[in-house]
VMD Tcl script that builds the backbone (N, CA, C; Angstrom):
set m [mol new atoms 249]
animate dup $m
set s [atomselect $m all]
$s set {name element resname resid chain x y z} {
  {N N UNK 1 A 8.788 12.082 -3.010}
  {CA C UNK 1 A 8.543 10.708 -2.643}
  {C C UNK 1 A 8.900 9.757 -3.776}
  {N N UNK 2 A 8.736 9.925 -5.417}
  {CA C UNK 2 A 8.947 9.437 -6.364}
  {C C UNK 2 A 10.088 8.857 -6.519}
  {N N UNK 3 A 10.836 9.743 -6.012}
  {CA C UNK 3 A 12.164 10.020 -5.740}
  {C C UNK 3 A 13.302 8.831 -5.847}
  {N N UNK 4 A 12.146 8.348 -4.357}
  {CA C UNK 4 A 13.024 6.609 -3.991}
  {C C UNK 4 A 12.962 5.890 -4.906}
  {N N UNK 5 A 11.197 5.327 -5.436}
  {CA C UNK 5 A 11.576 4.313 -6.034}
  {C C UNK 5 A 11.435 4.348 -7.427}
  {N N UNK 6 A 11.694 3.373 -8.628}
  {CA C UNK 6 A 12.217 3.303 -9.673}
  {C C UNK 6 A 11.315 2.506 -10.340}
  {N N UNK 7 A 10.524 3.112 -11.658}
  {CA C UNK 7 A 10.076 1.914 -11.980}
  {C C UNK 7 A 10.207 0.144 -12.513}
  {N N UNK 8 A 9.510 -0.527 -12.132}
  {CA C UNK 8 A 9.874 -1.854 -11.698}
  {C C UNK 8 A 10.010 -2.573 -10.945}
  {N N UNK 9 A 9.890 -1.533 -9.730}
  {CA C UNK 9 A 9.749 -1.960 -8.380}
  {C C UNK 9 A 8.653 -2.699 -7.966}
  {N N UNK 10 A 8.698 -3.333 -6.820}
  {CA C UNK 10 A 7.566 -4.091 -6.357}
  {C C UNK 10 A 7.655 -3.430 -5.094}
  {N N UNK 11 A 6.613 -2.853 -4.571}
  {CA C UNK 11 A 7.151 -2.313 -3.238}
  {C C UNK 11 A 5.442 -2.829 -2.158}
  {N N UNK 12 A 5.415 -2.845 -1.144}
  {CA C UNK 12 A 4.132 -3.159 -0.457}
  {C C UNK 12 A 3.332 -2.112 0.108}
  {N N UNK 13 A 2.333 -1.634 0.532}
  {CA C UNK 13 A 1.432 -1.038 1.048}
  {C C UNK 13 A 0.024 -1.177 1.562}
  {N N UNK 14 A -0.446 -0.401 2.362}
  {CA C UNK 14 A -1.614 -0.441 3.440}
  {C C UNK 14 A -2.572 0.221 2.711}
  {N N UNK 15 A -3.528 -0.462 2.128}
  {CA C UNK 15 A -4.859 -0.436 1.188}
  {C C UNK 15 A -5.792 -0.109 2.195}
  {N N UNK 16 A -6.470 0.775 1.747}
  {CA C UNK 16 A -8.351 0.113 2.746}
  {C C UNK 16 A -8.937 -0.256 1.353}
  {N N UNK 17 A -10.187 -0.983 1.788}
  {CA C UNK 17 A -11.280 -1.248 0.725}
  {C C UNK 17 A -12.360 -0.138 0.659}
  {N N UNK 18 A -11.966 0.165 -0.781}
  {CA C UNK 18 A -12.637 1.614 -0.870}
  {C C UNK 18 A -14.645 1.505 -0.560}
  {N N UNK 19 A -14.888 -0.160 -0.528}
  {CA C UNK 19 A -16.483 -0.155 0.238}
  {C C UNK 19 A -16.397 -0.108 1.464}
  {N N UNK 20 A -15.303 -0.672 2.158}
  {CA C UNK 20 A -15.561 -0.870 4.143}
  {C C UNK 20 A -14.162 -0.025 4.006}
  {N N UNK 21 A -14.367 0.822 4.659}
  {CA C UNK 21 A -13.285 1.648 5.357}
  {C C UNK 21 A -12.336 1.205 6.485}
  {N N UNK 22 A -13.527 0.591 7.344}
  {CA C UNK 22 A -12.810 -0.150 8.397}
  {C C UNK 22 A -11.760 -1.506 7.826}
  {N N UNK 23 A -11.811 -1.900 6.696}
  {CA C UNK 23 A -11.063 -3.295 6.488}
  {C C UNK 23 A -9.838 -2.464 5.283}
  {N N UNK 24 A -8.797 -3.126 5.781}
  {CA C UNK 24 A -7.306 -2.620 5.083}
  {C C UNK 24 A -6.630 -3.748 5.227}
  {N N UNK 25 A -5.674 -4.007 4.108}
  {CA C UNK 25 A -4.213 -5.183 4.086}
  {C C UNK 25 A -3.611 -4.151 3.284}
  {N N UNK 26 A -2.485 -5.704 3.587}
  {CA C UNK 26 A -1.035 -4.988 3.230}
  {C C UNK 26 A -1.054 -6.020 2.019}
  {N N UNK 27 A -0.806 -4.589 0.978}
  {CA C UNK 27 A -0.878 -5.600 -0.850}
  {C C UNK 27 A 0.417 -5.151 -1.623}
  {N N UNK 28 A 1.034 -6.019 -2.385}
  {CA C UNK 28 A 2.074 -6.017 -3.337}
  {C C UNK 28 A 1.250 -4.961 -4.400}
  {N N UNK 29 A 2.370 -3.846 -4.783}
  {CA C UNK 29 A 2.175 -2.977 -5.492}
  {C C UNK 29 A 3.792 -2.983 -6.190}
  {N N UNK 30 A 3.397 -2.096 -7.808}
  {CA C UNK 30 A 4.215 -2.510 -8.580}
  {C C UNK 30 A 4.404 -0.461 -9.409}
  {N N UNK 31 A 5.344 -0.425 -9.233}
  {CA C UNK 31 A 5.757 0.998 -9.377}
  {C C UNK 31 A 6.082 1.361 -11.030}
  {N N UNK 32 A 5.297 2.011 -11.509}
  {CA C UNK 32 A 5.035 2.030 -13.123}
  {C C UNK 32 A 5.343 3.104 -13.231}
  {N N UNK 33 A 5.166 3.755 -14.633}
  {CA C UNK 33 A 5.364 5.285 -15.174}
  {C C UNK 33 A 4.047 5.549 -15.316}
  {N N UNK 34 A 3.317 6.562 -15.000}
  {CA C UNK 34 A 2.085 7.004 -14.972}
  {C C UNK 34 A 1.354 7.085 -16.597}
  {N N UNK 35 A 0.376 6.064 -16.922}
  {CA C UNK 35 A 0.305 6.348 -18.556}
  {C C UNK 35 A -0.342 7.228 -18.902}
  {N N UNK 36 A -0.773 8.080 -17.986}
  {CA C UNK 36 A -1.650 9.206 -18.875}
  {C C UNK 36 A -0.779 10.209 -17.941}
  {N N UNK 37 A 0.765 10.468 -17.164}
  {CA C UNK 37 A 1.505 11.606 -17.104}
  {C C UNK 37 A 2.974 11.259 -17.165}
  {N N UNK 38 A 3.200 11.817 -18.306}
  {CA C UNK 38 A 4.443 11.816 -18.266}
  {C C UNK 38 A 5.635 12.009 -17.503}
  {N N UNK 39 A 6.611 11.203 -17.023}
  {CA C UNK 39 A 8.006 11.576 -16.077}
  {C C UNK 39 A 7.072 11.594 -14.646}
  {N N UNK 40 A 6.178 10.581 -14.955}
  {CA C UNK 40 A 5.613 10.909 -13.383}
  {C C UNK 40 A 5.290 9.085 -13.341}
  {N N UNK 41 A 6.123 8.930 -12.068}
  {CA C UNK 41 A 5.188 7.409 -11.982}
  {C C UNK 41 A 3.963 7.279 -10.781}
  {N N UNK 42 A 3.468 5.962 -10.793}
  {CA C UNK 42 A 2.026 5.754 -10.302}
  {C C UNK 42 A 2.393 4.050 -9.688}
  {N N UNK 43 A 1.674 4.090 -8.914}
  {CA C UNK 43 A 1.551 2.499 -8.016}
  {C C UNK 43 A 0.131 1.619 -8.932}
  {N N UNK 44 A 1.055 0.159 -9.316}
  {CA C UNK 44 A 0.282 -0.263 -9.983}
  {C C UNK 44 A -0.921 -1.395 -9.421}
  {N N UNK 45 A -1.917 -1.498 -8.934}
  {CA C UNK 45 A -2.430 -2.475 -8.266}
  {C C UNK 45 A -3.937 -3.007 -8.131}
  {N N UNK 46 A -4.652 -3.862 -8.295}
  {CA C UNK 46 A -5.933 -4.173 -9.029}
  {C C UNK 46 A -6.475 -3.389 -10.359}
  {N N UNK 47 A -5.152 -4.064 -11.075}
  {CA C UNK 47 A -5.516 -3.178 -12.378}
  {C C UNK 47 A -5.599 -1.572 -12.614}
  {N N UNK 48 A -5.315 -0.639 -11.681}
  {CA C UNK 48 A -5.535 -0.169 -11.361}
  {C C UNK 48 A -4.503 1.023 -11.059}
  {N N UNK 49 A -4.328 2.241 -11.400}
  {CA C UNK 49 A -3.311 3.457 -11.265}
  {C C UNK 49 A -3.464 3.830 -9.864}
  {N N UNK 50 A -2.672 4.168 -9.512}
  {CA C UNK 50 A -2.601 4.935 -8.099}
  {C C UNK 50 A -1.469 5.856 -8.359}
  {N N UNK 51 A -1.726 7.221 -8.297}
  {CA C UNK 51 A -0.431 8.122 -8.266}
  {C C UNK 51 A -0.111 7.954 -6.961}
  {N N UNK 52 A 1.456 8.324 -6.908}
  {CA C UNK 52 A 2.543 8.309 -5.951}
  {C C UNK 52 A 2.411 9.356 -5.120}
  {N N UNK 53 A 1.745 9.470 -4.184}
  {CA C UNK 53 A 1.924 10.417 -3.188}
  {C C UNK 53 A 2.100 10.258 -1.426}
  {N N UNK 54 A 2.049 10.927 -0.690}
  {CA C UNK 54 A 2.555 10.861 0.702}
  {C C UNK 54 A 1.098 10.002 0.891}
  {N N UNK 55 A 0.003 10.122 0.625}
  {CA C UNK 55 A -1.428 9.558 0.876}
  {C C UNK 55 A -0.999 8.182 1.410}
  {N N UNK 56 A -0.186 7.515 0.710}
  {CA C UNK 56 A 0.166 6.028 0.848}
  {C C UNK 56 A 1.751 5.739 1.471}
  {N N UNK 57 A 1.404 5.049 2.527}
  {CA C UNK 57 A 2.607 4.439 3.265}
  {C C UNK 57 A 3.126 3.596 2.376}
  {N N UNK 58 A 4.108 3.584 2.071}
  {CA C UNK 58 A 4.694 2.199 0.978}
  {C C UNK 58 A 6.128 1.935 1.776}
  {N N UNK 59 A 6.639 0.358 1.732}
  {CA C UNK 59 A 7.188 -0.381 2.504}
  {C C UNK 59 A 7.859 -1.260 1.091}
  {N N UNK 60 A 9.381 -1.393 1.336}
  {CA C UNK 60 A 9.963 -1.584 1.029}
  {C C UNK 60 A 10.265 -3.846 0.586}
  {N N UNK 61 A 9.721 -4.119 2.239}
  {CA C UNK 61 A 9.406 -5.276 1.956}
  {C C UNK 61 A 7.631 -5.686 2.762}
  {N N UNK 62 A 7.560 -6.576 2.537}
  {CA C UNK 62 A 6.085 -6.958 3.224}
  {C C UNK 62 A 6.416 -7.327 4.564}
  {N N UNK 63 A 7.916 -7.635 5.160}
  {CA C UNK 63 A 7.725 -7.906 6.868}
  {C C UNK 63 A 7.407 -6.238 7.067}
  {N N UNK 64 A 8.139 -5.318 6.641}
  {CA C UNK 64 A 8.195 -3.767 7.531}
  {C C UNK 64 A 6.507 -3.182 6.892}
  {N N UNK 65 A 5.603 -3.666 5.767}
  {CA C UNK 65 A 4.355 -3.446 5.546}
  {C C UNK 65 A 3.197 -4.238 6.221}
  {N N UNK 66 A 3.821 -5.535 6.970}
  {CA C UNK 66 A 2.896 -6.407 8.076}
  {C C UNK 66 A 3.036 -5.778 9.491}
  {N N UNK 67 A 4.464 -4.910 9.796}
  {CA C UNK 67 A 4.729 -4.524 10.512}
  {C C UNK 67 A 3.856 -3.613 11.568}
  {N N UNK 68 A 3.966 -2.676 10.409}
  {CA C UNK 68 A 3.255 -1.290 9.969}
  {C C UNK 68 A 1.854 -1.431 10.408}
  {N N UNK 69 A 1.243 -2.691 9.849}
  {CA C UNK 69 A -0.236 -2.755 9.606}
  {C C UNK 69 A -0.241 -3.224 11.083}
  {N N UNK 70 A 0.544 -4.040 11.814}
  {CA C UNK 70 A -0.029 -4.799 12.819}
  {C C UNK 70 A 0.183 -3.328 14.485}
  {N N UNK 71 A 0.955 -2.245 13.845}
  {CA C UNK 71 A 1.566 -1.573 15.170}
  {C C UNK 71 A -0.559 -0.322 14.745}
  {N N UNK 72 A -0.806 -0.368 13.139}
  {CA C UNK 72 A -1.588 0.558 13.363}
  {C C UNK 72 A -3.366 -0.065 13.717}
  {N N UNK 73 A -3.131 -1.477 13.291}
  {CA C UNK 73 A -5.007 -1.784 12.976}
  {C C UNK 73 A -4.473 -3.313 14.141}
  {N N UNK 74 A -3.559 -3.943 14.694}
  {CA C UNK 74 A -3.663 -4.497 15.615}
  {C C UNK 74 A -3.509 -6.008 14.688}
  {N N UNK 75 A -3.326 -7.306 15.554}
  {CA C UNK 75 A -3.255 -8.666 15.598}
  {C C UNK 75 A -4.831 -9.097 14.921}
  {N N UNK 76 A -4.905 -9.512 13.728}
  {CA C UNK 76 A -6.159 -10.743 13.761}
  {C C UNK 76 A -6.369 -11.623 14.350}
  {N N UNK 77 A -5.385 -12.568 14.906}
  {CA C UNK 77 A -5.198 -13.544 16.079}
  {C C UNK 77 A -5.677 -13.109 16.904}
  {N N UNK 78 A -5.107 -11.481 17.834}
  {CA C UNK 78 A -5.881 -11.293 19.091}
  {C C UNK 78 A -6.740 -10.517 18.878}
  {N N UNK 79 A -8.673 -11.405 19.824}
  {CA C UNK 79 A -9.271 -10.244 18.866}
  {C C UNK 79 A -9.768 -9.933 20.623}
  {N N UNK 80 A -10.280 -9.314 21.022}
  {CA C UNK 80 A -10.554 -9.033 22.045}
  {C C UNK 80 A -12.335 -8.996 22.574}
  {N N UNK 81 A -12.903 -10.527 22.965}
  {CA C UNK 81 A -13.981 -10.578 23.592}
  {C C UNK 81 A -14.977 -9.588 24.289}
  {N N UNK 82 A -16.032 -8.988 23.546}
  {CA C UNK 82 A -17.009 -8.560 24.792}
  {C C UNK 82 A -18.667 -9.015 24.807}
  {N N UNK 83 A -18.721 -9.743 25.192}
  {CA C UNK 83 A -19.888 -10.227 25.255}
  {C C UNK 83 A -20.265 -10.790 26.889}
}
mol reanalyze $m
mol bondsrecalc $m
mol representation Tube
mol addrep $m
């Protein structure tokens, strides 16, 4: 997976919030060299390391990472009434 991208990249991806599970966006992430592994890079984002693995969908631009988010968790606009 590393493979593709290069560090320096800015690439986008589908976060959850590691307190609500249920709540996820799509956040600008920044493709680094891993500082504590060598020849290995890591996704850089709230300060924060993320190694590079299949775990994370990553998207090239933010329309195909809004995309993504809207075909898997649905429209905020449409929310669907039951009361």
């Amino acid at each position: 997976m590393s493979k593709h991208f290069r560090p320096g990249e800015v690439v986008y991806m589908i976060i959850r919030n590691p307190h609500a599970q249920d709540v996820a966006q799509v956040q600008q992430a920044a493709v680094v060299e891993h500082p504590e592994r060598p020849n290995e890079l890591a996704l850089f984002v709230h300060e924060t390391y993320f190694p590079m693995s299949e775990e994370y969908a990553l998207f090239k631009t933010e329309a195909e990472a809004e995309q993504a988010y809207q075909e898997a968790f649905g429209s905020p606009e449409i929310e669907e009434y039951y009361g």
